[in-house]
N, C-alpha and C positions, 0 to 999 in steps of 0.2 A: 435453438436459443440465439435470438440475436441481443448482441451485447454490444455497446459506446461508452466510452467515458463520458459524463458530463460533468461542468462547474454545479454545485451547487447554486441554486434559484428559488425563490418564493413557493414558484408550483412546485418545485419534488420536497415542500416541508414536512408534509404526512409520509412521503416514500422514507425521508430521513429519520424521523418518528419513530415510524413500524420498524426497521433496522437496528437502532439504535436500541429502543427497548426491550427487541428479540435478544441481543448481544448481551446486555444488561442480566436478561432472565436468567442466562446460558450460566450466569457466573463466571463467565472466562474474561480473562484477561485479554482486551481488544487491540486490535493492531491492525492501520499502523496511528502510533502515540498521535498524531494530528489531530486525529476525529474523537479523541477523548481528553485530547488540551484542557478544551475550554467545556462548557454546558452548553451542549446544544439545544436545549430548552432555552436558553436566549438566543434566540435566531440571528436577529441581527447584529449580535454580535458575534454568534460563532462564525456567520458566512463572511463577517470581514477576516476573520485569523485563520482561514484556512489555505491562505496562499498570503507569502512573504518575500518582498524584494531587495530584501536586505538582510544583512547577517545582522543577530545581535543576540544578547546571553546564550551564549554558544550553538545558536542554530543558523545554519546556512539559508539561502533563498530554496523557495519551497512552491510546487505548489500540489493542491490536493484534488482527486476527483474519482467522481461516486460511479459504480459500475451497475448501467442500467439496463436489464433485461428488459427490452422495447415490447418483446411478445406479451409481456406477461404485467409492465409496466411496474417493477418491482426493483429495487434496490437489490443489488446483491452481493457488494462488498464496497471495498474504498480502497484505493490506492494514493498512498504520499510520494511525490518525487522530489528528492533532493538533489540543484541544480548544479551541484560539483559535491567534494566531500572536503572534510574538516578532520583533523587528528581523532578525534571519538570515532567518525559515521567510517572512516577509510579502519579503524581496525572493527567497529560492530556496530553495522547498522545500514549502511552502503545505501543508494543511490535511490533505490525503490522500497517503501514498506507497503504492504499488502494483507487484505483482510478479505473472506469471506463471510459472510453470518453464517450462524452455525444451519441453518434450515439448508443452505445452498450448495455445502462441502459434498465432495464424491461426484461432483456432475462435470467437471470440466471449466467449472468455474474460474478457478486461479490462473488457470494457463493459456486462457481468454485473453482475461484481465494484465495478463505483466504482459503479453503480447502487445496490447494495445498499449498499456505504458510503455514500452519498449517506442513505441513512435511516438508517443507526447517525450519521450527521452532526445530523439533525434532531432525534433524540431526547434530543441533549446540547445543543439549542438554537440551531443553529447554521444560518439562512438564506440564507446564500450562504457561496463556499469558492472558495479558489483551489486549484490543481493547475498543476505547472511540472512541463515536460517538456524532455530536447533537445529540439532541433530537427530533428536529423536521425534522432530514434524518430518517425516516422511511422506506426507503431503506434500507439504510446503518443496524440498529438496525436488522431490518428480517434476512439480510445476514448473521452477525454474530450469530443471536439466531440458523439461522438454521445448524451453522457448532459447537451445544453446549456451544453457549455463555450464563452465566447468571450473572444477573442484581445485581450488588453489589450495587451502588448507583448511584446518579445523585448531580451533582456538579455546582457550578454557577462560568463560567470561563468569564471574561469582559463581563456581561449581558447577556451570553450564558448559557442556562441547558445543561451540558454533562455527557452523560451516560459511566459508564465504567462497561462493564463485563468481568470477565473471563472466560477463557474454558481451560478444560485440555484436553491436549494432550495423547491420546492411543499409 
């Protein structure tokens, strides 16, 4: 599996399509919140709001990008980075949000993927990162433990246990 992050562009409209409306099918709740903002059935306008240079109604600068299995030329999740944290993102929600489609999970997907965000993290200066997950996505927890995440604590957000670790960044 070779896998990149890429921006969003014209040509991966249909990779975003196939994605979006697998996720759609699934009835789950998609994450991370960036790629379900806005309607990406308006193209041009979702590919301008998936990356933010400024803070404003309480979201910090941001930016977003699609994880693309080159072998297979297929979309196979999305990752958000948020370019420092905010009072909300620093107690749930931290620095990386991250998604697989449900077709992709159990392959190694996720721990690809925060991998490679991990270096689009560094290159906007940013040496350590939190990432909050449930508690009960034990998925989601392994991925991060295995790209150096460790366990600060666990928090009770609307009846939810959420875990936030951080990893530093090399």
């Amino acid at each position: 599996m070779m896998l990149r992050l890429v921006k969003l562009e014209e040509k991966y409209k249909m990779h975003l399509n196939d994605m979006m409306e697998e996720w759609y099918a699934s009835g789950e709740k998609i994450v991370p919140y960036a790629i379900v903002r806005y309607d990406y059935r308006d193209f041009d306008n979702y590919i301008n709001c998936l990356d933010s240079n400024v803070e404003k109604e309480g979201f910090v600068p941001y930016s977003t990008y699609f994880c693309l299995d080159e072998e297979r030329n297929l979309f196979v999740g999305a990752v958000n980075i948020r370019h420092y944290l905010n009072e909300s993102l620093f107690l749930n929600g931290g620095h990386i949000g991250d998604g697989v489609r449900p077709s992709e999970r159990r392959k190694g997907v996720a721990t690809k993927m925060i991998g490679l965000a991990l270096k689009e993290c560094k290159k906007i200066g940013l040496d350590k990162v939190l990432m909050v997950c449930d508690q009960k996505n034990i998925g989601s927890a392994k991925s991060i433990v295995n790209n150096g995440g460790v366990l600060e604590n666990e928090i009770l957000v609307e009846s939810i246990v959420e875990q936030r670790y951080w990893i530093n960044i090399d």
